[in-house]
C-alpha positions, -999 to +999 in steps of 0.1 A: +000+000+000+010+035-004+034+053+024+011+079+048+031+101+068+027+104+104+001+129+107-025+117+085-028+081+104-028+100+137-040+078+163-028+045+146+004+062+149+004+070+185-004+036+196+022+016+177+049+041+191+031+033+227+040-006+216+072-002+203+087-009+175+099-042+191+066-052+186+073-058+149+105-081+156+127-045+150+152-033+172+179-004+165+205-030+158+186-041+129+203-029+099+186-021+064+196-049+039+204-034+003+194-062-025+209-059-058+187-062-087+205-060-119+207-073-157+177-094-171+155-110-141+148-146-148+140-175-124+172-171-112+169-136-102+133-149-086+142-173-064+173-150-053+153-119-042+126-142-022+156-156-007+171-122+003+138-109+013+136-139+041+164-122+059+160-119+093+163-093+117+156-066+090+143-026+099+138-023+061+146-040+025+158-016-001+157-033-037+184-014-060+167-017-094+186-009-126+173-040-149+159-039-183+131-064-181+120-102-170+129-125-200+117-158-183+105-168-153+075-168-129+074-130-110+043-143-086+062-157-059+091-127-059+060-102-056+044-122-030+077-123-007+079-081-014+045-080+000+048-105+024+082-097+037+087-093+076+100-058+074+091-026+049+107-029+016+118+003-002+125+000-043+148+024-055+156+027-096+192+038-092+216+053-095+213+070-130+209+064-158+190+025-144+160+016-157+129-004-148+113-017-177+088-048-182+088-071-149+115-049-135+088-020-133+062-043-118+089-055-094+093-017-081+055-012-084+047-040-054+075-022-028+059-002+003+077+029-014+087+036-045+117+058-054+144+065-081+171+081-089+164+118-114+174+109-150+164+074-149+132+057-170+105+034-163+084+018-192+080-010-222+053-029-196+042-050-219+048-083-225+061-083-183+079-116-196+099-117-227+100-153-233+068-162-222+049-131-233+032-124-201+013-095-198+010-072-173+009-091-140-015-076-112-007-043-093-002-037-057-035-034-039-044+001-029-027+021-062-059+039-079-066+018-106-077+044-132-045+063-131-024+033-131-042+014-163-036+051-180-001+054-169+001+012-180-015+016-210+010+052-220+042+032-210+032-003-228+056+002-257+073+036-244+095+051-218+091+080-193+120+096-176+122+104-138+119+140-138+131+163-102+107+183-111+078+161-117+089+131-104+057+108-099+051+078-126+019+072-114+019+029-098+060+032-101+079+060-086+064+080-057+096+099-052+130+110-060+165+105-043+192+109-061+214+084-038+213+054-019+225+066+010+202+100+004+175+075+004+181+061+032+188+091+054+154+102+036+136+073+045+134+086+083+102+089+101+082+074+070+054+058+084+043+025+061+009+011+070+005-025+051-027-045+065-027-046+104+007-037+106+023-002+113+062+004+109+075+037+115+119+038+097+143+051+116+166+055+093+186+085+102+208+101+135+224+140+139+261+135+144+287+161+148+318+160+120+344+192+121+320+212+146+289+211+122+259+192+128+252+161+098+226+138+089+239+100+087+226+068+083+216+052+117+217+015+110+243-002+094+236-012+055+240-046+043+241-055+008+232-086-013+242-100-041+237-134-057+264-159-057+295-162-074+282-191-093+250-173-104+268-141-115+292-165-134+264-179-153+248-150-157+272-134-176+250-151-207+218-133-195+220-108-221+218-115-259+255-098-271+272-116-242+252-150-248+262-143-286+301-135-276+303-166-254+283-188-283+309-182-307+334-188-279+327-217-274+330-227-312+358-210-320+382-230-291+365-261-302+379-260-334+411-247-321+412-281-297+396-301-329+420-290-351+453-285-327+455-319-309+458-300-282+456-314-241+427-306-232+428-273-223+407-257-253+378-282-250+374-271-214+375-232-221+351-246-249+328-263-224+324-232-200+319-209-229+289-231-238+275-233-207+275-195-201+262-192-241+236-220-224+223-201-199+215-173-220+198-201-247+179-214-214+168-180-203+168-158-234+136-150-257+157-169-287+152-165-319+166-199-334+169-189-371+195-164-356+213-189-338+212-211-364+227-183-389+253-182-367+259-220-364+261-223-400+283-188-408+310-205-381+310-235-399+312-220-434+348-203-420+360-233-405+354-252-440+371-223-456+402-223-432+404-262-437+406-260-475+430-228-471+404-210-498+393-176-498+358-177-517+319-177-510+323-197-479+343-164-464+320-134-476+289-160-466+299-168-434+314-136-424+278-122-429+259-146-412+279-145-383+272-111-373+240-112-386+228-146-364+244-122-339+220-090-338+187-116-343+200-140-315+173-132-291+141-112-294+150-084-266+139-050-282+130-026-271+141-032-235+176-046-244+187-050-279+218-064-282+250-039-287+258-036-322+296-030-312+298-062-291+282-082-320+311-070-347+336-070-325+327-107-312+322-113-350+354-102-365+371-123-333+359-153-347+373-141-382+406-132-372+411-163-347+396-189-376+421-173-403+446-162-384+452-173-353+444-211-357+467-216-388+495-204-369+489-221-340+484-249-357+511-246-385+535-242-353+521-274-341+524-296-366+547-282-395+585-291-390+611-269-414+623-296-435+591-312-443+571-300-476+528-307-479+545-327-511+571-344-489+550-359-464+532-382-490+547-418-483+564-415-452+556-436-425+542-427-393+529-441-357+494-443-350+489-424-313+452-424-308+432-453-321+419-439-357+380-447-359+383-433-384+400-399-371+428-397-344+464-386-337+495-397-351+534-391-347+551-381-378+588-376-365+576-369-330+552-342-345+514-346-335+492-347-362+455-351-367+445-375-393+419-401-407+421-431-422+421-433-460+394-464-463+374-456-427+389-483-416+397-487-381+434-485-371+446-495-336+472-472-312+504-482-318+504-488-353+522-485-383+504-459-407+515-447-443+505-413-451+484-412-488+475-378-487+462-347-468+430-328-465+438-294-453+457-297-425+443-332-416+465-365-431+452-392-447+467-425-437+465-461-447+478-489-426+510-508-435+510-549-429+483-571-426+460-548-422+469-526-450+467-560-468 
């Protein structure tokens, strides 16, 4: 419900300060706990503020919103906890330039006061849920419903910006502070009223610093963020960075693929595609751009493997960046950046063309060795070739197959009949070879 001051509830006032605030489970040792709502909100993001909000002993909740949107996910149970949580809780778009837009908006909307930070924007409220299309979900009981389906139905597919001098987006901000800790300091002597319940903040204490009187903050401040792990997967909540990580993860594959490498490269690889995964999980995808992407990687690869500029380059260096800016359906709220697509894009060219053949030309190549020379000498089989595996070529690693698909044990002798790119062809010698 909406903040009353102290006069206007008069008596109700009066007798919860006869009470006690100790009455409510607060003392003034209870500090205010600062939760950190940032980036897309998805399930994760859900079950991490109902979490937070179960804190206990709490004089007040501040949620620190600066997210574009909710692009999966079920908000119900994250605005129950706001409304349901044991101690006030205080939504504050901040600092500038955050925003609160979609399920982010309807997140602030549910708090027992509503503030931002001058400069910032509220707005695009409709779908509430990118990947599920939601629309708006119910508003906190007690806003006046005719000004907030106007002010709903204005900001569906627009913005508005937090103004100091008219400051009120009717349902969503009830007030302006340009910092958290002028919030909080702020915050003192509000009286909240929600149900039966009365809590009067005491935010706030005088203190003398170099002979002047101050205003401080009177409880210590807390702050919550999710966990490591989270954050870490999280890094692919956004389309650019799910895109960046996507291509990651292809680009070191081929590097392991083609450089016989360890080890190492496949498990860069791996984590790169389980950040890229998240984002996939999470994301409003648009699969024809993902699958643009897929096939303009694999276009280069085939290009660098037959060491031949062509169609396959100008295609896939298209598609790539193109799969890129359609890899999730985010606009308005949060398109992806353009910058971080080209640049991720022309990564992928450089490292495919670049990069990879001198890795793997440094790998593989000895001095006094020709591609002619190689044809007919023998080598060792390393890795079991069914059909495609390692082999030693005077104690140089190379990747190879065998000529026939045939299946050639470790240890081996091998005769090499040819090569494909940079990958040998290789026939067995003996009874096997026939």
């Amino acid at each position: 419900m909406r903040v009353f001051r102290l006069l206007p509830i008069g008596l109700l006032v009066v007798a919860a300060a006869v009470s006690g605030s100790s009455a409510l489970g607060q003392s003034g040792e209870d500090p205010i706990v600062v939760v950190d709502v940032t980036d897309p909100i998805d399930q994760t993001i859900v079950d991490y503020v109902v979490a937070s909000l179960k804190t206990h002993p709490v004089h007040a909740f501040i949620l620190k919103v600066d997210s574009p949107g909710a692009s999966s996910g079920d908000l119900a149970p994250m605005f129950d906890a706001v409304m349901g949580a044991e101690a006030p809780v205080v939504a504050w778009i901040g600092p500038s330039p955050a925003v609160a837009y979609g399920g982010a908006a309807y997140l602030v909307n549910h708090a027992d006061v509503r503030s931002a930070a001058p400069g910032t924007k509220v707005g695009f409220l409709s779908p509430a849920v990118l990947r599920s299309g939601a629309e708006s979900p119910s508003m906190r009981p007690g806003d006046d419903p005719g000004l907030v389906v106007a002010t709903v139905d204005v900001l569906a597919h627009a913005t508005a910006t937090v103004d100091v001098d008219d400051p009120v987006v009717a349902g969503f901000v009830d007030r302006v502070d340009p910092a958290l800790g002028q919030l909080i300091v702020g915050l003192d002597g509000e009286t909240i009223v929600r149900d039966d319940r009365v809590f009067v903040l005491d935010t706030a204490a005088t203190s003398v610093v170099d002979g002047r009187e101050v205003t401080v903050a009177a409880r210590p401040v807390r702050f919550m963020k999710p966990g490591w792990l989270d954050r870490f997967v999280r890094l692919g909540a956004r389309p650019d960075t799910a895109f960046l990580f996507f291509v990651f993860a292809m680009a070191f594959a081929a590097f392991e693929f083609y450089a016989a490498g360890s080890g190492l490269m496949a498990a860069v690889s791996g984590l790169s595609m389980i950040v890229a995964g998240y984002g996939l999980a999470t994301l409003p995808v648009f699969w024809p751009g993902v699958a643009m992407v897929i096939v303009g990687f694999g276009l280069l690869v085939w290009a660098f493997n037959q060491h031949r500029l062509g169609w396959r380059v100008v295609v896939g260096g298209i598609m790539v960046p193109v799969g890129g800016l359609l890899f999730a359906s985010t606009r308005p709220g949060y398109p992806p950046a353009v910058w971080l697509v080209a640049v991720s894009s022309l990564a992928a060219g450089v490292f495919t063309w670049y990069a990879l053949t001198t890795v793997v030309r440094g790998r593989f190549a000895t001095p006094t060795v020709g591609r002619e020379e190689l044809v007919g000498r023998r080598c060792v089989v390393v890795d079991t070739l069914d059909p495609t595996g390692i082999v030693l070529v005077d104690g140089t690693r190379w990747r190879a197959t065998a000529d026939r698909g045939i299946r050639i044990e470790a240890g081996a002798p091998a005769e090499i009949v040819g090569l494909s790119g940079l990958v040998l062809d290789i026939d067995p010698i003996g009874p096997m070879g026939g």
